[in-house]
Short mmCIF file of the C-alpha atoms (twelve columns), coordinates in Angstrom:
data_MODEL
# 
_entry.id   MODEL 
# 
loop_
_atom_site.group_PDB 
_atom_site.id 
_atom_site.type_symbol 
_atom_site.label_atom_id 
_atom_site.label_alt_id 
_atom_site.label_comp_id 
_atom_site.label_asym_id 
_atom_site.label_seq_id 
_atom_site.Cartn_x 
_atom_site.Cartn_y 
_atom_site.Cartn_z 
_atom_site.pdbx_PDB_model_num 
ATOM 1  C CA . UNK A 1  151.987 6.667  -176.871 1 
ATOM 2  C CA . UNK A 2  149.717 3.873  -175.628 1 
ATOM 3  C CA . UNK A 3  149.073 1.340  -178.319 1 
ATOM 4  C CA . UNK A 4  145.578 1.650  -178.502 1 
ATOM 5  C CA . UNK A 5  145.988 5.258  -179.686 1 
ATOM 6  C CA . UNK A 6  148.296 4.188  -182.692 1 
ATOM 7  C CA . UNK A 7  145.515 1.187  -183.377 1 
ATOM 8  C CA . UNK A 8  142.422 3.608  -183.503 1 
ATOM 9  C CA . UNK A 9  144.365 5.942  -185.781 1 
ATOM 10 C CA . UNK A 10 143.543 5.471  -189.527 1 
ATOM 11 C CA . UNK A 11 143.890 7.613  -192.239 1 
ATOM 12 C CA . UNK A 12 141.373 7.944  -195.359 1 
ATOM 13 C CA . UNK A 13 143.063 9.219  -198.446 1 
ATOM 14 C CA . UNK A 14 139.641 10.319 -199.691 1 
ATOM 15 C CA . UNK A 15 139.930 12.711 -196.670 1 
ATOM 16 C CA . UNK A 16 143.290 13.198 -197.102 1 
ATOM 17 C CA . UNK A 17 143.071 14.577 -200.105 1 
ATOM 18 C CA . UNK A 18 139.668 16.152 -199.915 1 
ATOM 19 C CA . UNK A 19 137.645 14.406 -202.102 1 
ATOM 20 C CA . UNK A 20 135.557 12.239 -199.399 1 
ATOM 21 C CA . UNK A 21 132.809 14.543 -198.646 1 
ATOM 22 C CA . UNK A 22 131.290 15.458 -202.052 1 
ATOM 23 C CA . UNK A 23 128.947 19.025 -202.421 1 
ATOM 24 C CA . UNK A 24 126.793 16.651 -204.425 1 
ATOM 25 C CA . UNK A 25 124.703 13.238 -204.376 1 
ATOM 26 C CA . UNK A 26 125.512 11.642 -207.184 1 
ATOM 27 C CA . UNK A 27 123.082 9.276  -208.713 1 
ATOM 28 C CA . UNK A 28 124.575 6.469  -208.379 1 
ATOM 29 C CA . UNK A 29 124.614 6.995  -204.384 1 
ATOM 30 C CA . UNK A 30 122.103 4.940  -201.886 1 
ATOM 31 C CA . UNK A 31 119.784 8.509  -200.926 1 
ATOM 32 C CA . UNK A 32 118.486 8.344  -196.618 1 
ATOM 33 C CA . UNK A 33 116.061 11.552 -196.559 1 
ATOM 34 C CA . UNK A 34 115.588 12.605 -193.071 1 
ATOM 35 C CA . UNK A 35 112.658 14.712 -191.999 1 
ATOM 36 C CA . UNK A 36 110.170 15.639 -189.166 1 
ATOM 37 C CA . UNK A 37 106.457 16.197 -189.010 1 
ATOM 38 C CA . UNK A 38 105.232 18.989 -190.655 1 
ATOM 39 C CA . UNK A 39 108.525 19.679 -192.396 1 
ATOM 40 C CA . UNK A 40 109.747 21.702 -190.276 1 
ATOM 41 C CA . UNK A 41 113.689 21.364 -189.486 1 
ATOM 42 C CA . UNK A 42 114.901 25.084 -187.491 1 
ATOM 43 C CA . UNK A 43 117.988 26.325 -188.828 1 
ATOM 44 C CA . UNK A 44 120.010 25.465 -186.131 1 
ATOM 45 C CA . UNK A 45 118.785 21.981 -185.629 1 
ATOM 46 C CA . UNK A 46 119.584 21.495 -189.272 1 
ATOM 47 C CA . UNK A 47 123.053 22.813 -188.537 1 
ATOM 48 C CA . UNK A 48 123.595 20.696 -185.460 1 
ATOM 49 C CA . UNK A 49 121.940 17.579 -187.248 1 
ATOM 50 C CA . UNK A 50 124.651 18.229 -190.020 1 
ATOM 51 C CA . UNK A 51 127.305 18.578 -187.983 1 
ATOM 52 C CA . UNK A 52 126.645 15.482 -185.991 1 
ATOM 53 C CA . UNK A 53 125.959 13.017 -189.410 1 
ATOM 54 C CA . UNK A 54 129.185 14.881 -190.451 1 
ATOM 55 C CA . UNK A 55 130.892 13.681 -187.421 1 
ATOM 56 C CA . UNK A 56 129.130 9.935  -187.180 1 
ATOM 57 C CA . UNK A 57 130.341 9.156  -190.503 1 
ATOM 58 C CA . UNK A 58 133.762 10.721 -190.622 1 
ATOM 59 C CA . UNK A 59 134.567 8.349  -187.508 1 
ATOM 60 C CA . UNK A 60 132.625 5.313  -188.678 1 
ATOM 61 C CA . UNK A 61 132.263 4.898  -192.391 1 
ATOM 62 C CA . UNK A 62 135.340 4.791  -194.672 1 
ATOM 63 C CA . UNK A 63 133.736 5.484  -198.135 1 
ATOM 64 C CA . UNK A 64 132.391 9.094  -200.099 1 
ATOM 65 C CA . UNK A 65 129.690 10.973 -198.936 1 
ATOM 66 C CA . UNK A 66 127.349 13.877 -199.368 1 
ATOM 67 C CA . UNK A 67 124.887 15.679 -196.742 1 
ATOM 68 C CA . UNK A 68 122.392 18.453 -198.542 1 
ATOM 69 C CA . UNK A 69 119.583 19.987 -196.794 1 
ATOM 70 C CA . UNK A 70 116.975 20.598 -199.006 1 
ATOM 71 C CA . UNK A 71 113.837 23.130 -199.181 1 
ATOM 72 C CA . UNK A 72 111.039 22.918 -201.085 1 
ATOM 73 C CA . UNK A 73 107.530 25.220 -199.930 1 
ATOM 74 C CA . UNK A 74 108.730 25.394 -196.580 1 
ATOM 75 C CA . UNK A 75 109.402 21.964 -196.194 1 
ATOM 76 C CA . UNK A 76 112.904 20.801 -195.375 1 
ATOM 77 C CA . UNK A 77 114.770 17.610 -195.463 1 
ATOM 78 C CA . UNK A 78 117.950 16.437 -194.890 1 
ATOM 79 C CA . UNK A 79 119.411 13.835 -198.222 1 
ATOM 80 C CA . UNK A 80 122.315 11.604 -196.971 1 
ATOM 81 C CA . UNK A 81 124.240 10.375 -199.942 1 
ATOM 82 C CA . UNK A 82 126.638 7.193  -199.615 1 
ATOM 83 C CA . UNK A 83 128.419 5.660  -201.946 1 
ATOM 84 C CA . UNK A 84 129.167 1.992  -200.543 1 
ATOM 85 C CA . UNK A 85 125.884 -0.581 -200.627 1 
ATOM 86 C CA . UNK A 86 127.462 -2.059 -197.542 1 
ATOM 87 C CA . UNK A 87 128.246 1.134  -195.535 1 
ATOM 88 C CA . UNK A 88 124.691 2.660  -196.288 1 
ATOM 89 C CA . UNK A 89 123.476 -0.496 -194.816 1 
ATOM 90 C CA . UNK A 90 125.191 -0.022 -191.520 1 
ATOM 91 C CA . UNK A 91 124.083 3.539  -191.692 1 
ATOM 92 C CA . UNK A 92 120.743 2.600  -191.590 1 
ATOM 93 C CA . UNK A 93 121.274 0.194  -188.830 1 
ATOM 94 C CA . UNK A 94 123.856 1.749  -186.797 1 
ATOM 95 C CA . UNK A 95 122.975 5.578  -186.980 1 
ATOM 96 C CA . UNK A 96 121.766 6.760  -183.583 1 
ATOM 97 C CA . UNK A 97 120.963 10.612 -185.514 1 
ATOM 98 C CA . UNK A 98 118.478 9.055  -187.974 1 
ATOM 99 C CA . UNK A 99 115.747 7.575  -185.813 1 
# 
């Protein structure tokens, strides 16, 4: 193995044991709310927009999280929930998917 492979791998025991992405935002969580003009989110964008926040902050955040899509009269957003003050932070700043 090259030693920059062993360097870049790290492994979470939230994810290890399951717990890091939670079906949930609890309250206590820092809340981003992503939506589009008009409301309007397609199915599958919301799907691939999940997928990709899903795979953003699996490789680049360390702490719990929660992604919920949310509908309400035909108008649909995407919640973000993230437990660490700091992490949310670079979320906001770093996330290429949220602009």
């Amino acid at each position: 193995f090259p030693s920059h492979d062993i360097k870049q791998m790290k492994i979470n025991p939230l994810s290890v044991l399951g717990i890091r992405r939670l079906p949930i935002i609890p309250e206590y969580f820092s809340v981003h709310t992503i939506s589009r003009p008009g409301g309007n989110i397609s199915p599958r964008m919301q799907r691939d927009l999940v997928r990709d926040l899903t795979e953003w902050i699996e490789t680049t955040l360390s702490c719990r999280y929660s992604i919920q899509v949310v509908t309400i009269d035909s108008k649909t957003t995407i919640r973000v929930g993230i437990e660490d003050p700091s992490e949310f932070t670079f979320f906001q700043l770093g996330c290429p998917l949220i602009f």
